[in-house]
C-alpha positions as CSV (number, residue, x, y, z in Angstrom):
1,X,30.0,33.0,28.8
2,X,26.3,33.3,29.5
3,X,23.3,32.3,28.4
4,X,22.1,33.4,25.3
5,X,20.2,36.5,26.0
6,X,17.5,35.2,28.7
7,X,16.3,31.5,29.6
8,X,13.4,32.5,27.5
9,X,14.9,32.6,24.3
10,X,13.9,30.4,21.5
11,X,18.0,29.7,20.6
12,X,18.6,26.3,23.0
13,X,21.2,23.5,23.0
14,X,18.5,21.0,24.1
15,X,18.6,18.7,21.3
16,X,22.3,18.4,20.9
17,X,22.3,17.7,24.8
18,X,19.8,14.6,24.3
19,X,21.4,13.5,21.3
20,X,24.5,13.7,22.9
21,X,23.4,11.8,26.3
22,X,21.4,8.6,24.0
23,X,25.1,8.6,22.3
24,X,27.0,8.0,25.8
25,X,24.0,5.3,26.6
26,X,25.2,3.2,23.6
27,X,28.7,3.7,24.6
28,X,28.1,2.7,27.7
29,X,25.9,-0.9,27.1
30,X,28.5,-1.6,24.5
31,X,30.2,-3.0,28.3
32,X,27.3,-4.1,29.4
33,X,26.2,-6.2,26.6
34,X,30.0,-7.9,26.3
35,X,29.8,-8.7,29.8
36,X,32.7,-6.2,30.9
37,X,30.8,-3.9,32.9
38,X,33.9,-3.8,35.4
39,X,35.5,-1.4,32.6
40,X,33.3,0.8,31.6
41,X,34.8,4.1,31.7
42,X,32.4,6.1,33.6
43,X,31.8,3.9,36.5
44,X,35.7,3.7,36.9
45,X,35.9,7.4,36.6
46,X,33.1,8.9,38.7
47,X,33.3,5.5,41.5
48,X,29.1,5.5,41.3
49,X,27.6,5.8,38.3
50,X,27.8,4.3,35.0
51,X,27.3,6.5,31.7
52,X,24.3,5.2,30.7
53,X,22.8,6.5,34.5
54,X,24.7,9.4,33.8
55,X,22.7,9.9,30.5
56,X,19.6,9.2,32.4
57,X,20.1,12.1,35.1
58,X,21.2,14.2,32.4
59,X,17.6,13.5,30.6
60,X,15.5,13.2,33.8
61,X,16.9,16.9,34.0
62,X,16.1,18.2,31.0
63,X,12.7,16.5,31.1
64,X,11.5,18.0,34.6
65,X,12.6,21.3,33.6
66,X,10.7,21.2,30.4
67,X,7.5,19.2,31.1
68,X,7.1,21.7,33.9
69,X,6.6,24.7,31.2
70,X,4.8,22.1,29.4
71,X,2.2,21.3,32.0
72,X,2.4,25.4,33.3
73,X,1.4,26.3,29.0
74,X,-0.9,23.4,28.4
75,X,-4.3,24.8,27.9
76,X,-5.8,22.1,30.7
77,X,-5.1,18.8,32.0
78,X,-6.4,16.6,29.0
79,X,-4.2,18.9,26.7
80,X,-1.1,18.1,29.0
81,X,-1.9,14.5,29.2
82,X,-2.7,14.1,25.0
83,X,0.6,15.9,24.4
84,X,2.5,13.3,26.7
85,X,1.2,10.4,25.2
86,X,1.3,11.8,21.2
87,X,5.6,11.7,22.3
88,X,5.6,8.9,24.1
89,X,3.8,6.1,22.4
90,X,3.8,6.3,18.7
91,X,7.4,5.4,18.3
92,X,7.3,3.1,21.0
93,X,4.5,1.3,19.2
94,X,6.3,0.9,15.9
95,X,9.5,-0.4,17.8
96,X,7.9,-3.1,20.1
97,X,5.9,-4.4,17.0
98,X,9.4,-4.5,14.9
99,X,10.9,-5.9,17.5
100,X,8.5,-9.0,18.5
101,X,7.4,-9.6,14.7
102,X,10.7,-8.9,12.7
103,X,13.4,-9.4,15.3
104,X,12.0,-12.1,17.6
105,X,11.7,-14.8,14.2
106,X,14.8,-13.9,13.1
107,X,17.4,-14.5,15.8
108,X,14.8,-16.9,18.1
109,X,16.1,-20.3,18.6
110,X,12.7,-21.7,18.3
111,X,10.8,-22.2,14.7
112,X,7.9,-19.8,13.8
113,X,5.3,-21.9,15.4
114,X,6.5,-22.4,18.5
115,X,7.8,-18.6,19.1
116,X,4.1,-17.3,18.0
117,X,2.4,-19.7,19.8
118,X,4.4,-18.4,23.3
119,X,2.4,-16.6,25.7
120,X,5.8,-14.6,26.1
121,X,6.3,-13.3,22.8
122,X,2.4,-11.7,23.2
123,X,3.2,-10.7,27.2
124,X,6.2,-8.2,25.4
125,X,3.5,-6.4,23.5
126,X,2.7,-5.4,26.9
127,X,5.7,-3.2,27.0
128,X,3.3,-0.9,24.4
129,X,1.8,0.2,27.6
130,X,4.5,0.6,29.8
131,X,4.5,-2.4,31.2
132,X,8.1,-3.5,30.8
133,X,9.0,-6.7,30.0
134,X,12.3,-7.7,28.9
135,X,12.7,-10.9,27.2
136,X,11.2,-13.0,24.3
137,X,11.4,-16.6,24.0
138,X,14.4,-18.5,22.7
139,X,16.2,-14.7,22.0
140,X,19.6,-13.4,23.0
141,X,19.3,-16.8,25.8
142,X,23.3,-17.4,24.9
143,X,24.4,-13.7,24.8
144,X,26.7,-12.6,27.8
145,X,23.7,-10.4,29.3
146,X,21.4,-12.8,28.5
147,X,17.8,-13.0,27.7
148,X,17.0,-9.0,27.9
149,X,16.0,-7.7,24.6
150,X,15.5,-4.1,25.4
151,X,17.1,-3.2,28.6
152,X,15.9,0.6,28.0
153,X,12.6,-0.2,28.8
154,X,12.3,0.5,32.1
155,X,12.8,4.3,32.2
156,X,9.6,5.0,30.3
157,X,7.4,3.6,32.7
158,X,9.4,5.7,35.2
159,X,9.0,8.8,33.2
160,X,5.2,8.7,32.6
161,X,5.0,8.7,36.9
162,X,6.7,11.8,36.6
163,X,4.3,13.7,34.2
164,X,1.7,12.3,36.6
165,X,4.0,13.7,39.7
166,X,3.9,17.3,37.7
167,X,0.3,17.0,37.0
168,X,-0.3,16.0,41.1
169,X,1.5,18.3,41.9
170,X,-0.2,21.2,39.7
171,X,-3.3,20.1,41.5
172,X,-2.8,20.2,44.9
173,X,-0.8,23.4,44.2
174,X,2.8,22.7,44.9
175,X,4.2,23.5,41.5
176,X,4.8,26.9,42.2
177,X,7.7,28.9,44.1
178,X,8.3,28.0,47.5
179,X,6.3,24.7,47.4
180,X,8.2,23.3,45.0
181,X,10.7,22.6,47.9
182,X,8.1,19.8,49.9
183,X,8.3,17.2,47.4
184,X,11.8,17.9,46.5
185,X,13.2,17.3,50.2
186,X,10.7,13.9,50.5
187,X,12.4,12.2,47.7
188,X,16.1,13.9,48.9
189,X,14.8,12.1,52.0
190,X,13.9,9.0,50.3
191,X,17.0,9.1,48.4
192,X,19.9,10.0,51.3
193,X,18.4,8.6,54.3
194,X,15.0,6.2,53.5
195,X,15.9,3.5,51.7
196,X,19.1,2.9,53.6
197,X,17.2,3.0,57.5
198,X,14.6,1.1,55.9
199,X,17.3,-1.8,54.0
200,X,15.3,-1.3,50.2
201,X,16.8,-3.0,48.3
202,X,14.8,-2.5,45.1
203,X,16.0,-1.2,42.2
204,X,12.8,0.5,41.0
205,X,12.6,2.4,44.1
206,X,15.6,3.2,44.5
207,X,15.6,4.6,40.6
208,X,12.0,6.2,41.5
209,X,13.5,8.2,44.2
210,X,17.1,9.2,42.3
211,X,15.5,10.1,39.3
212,X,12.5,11.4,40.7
213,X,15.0,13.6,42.9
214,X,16.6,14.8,39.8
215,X,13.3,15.1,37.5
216,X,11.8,17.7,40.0
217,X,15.3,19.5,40.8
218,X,15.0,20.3,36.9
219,X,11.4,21.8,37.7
220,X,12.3,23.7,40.4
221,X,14.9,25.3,38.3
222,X,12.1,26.2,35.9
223,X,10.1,27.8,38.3
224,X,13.0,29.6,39.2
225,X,14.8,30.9,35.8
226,X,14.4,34.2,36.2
227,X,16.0,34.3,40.1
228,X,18.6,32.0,39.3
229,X,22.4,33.6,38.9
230,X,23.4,31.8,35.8
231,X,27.0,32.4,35.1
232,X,29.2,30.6,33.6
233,X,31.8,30.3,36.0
234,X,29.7,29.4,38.7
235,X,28.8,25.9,36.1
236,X,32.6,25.8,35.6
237,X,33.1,26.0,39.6
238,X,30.3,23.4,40.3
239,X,31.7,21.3,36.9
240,X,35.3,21.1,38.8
241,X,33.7,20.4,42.1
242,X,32.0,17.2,40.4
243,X,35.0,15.7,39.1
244,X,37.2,16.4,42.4
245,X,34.9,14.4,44.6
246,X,34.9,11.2,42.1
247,X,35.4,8.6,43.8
248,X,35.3,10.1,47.2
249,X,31.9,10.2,49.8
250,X,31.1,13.4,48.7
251,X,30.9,12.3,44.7
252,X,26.9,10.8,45.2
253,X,25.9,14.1,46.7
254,X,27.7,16.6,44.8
255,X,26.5,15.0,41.3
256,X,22.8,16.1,42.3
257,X,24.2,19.6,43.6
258,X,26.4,20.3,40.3
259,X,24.9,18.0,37.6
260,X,21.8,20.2,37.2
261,X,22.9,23.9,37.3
262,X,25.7,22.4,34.9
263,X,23.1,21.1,32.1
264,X,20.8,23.7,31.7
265,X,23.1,26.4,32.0
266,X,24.7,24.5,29.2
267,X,21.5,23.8,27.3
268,X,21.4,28.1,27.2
269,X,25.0,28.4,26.1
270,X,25.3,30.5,23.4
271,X,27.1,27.7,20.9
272,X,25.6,28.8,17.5
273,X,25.9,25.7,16.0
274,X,24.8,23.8,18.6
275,X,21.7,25.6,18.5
276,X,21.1,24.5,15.2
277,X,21.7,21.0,15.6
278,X,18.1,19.7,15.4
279,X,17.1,21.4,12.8
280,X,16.9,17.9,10.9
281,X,15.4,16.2,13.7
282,X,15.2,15.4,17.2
283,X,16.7,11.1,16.8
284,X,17.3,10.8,21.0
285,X,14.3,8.9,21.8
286,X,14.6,7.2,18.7
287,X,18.3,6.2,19.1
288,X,16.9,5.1,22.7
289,X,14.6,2.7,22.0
290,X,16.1,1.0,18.9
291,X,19.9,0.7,20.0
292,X,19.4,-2.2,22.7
293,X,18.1,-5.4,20.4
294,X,20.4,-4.0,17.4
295,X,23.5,-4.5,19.8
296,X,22.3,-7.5,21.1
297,X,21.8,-8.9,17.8
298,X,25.8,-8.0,16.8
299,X,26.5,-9.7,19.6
300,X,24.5,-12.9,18.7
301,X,26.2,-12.9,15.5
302,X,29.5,-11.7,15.8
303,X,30.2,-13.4,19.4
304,X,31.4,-11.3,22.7
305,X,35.2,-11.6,21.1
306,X,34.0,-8.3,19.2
307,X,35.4,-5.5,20.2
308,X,33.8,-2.4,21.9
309,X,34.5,-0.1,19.1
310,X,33.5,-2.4,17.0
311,X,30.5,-2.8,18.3
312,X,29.6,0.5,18.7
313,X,30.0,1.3,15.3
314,X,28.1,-1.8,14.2
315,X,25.5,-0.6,16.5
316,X,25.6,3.5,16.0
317,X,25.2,4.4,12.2
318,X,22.5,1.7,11.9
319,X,20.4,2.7,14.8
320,X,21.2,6.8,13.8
321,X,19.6,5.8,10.5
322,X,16.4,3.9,12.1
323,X,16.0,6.5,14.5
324,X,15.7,9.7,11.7
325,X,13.0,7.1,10.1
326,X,11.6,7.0,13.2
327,X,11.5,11.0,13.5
328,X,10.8,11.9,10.2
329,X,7.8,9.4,9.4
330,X,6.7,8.2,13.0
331,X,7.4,10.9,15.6
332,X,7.4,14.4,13.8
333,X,3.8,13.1,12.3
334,X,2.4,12.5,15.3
335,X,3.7,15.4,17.2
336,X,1.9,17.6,14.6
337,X,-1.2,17.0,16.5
338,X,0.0,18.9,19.4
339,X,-0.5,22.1,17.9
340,X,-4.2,21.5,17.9
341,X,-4.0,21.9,22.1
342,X,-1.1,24.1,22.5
343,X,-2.6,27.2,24.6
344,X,-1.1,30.7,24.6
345,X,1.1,31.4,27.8
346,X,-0.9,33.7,30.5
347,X,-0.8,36.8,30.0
348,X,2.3,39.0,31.3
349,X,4.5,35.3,31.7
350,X,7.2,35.3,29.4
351,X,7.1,33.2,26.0
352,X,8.9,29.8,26.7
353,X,12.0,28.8,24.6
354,X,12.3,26.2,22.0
355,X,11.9,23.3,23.6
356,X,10.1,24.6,26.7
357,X,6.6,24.2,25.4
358,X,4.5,22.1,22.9
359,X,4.0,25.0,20.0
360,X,7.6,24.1,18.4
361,X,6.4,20.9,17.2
362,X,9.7,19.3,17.8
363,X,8.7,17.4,21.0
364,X,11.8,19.1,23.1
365,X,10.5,18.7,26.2
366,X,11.0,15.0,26.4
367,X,13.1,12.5,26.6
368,X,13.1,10.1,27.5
369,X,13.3,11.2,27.0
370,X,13.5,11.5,27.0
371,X,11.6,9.9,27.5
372,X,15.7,9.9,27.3
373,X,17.8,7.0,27.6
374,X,18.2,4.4,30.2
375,X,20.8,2.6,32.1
376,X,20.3,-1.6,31.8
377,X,18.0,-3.2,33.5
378,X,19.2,-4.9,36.9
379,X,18.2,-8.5,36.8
């Protein structure tokens, strides 16, 4: 198998790939949220990594490799920035406002008054600006992972520094061949050997540096499509490599060796119908930021003696439904403005597939998206 035609064809797998990544991140805070995080599958699998942080890579991935065509076919700086933000914040708006106004008063343990007159529940409108915070009073306080109503949170903050990184980097130069390779071995550095000689202990940092690591190794990839050998049998090689070394030393190391190449060479698959799965809608980012305080609120009602397929069913049709809403009257709307600064690629570079720049009005390039999905917060 190989990639259909070139990596700049418009036929991609990218949406199925996000949609299919925010589905594992539900699966995997369905444990989380019951308080059996000792059994979730792909933590006892793999020995290091949960599948929500799994999910995240996967979309840190995706989003490096795509924001860097973004930013490289934006028409200047402002263009890049407005495009980031009309993905980014719309939905995010709606959500935090639904979620403070609609599900704060009706699962808080205080009445009305007191819940609107807490200088919490206006402190979680902060979150609008990506300044996370996690809990609102007198909600979720007697749920097994208690008091956070949207553990997701956190990855958007850490995904906006990353557009920043690409634009940085754009300006000093180093987003290009060759230079690509300086930031990528600081944050390998930070990563492997930096935060262990200097006893961090952080979690942002130490998700700054992993994801960072992973972000960028998805733009040097860009920058490198052409060169690359993309074969499938080299992502079924590096694919069997992975899973051999779970569990084992060499498991941490080889995830960010194999996990990449594996992804985009499987976003470029030629899979017809997976091609074609977004032609309704791209729901990842939406089934992100929606899924948390909908499980949490099963939870609330239903007690932690549900059961984990149970509650992921409880959970998944309703937040698939709230997130093509979100698509179809929030996010596709407001992405329409980004043809007004898409620029034409430079003459003599290749036209960017679907996905890879802002024309196709579908908001492919994030996730996290995505802004992508997000492992829980660590409290």
């Amino acid at each position: 198998m190989r990639p259909t035609g070139s990596f700049h064809s418009r036929e991609n797998n990218f949406d199925f790939l996000r949609f299919f990544a925010a589905s594992v991140v539900i699966v995997s805070h369905c444990y989380f949220m019951l308080g059996l995080e000792e059994m979730e599958p792909f933590l006892l699998t793999t020995g290091y990594e949960d599948g929500g942080a799994i999910a995240v890579g996967v979309f840190f991935v995706i989003s490096g490799y795509l924001i860097t065509g973004s930013y490289l076919n934006s028409s200047s700086r402002f263009s890049y920035f407005l495009k980031r933000a009309l993905r980014l914040f719309p939905a995010l708006f709606v959500a935090i406002l639904l979620t403070v106004f609609l599900v704060g008063p009706l699962v808080t343990t205080l009445n009305l008054t007191e819940y609107v007159s807490e200088t919490r529940t206006w402190m979680y409108l902060r979150n609008i600006m990506l300044m996370t915070s996690y809990d609102l009073p007198g909600v979720y306080l007697d749920n097994p992972y208690t008091g956070v109503v949207n553990g997701s949170l956190w990855t958007l903050p850490m995904e906006a520094s990353m557009y920043v990184g690409v634009a940085a980097l754009g300006m000093i130069g180093f987003l290009r061949r060759g230079l690509i390779f300086i930031p990528l071995a600081a944050l390998a550095a930070g990563e492997f050997w930096l935060i262990a000689y200097l006893g961090i202990s952080s979690f942002t940092v130490g998700k700054f540096f992993q994801l960072g690591l992973l972000f960028f190794i998805g733009a040097a990839f860009y920058l490198y499509r052409d060169l690359v050998l993309w074969k499938g049998w080299i992502a079924l090689l590096l694919a069997l490599a992975m899973v051999l070394s779970f569990r084992t030393p060499l498991g941490y190391p080889m995830y960010f060796v194999a996990m990449p190449y594996v992804v985009l060479y499987l976003a470029y698959a030629p899979i017809p119908w997976l091609s074609r799965f977004g032609k309704y809608g791209d729901f990842s980012y939406g089934i992100y930021i929606v899924h948390f305080p909908l499980m949490q609120a099963w939870v609330l009602m239903l007690g932690s003696g549900v059961s984990i397929l149970q509650l992921l069913l409880l959970t998944y049709v309703p937040t698939l439904v709230l997130a093509a809403l979100s698509w179809h009257y929030v996010e596709a709307p407001a992405l329409k403005l980004k043809r007004l600064f898409a620029a034409a690629p430079d003459p003599g570079q290749a036209a960017p597939a679907r996905g890879d720049s802002d024309d196709t009005g579908a908001g492919s390039e994030d996730h996290q998206d995505h802004p992508g999905v997000a492992v829980l917060v660590r409290k």
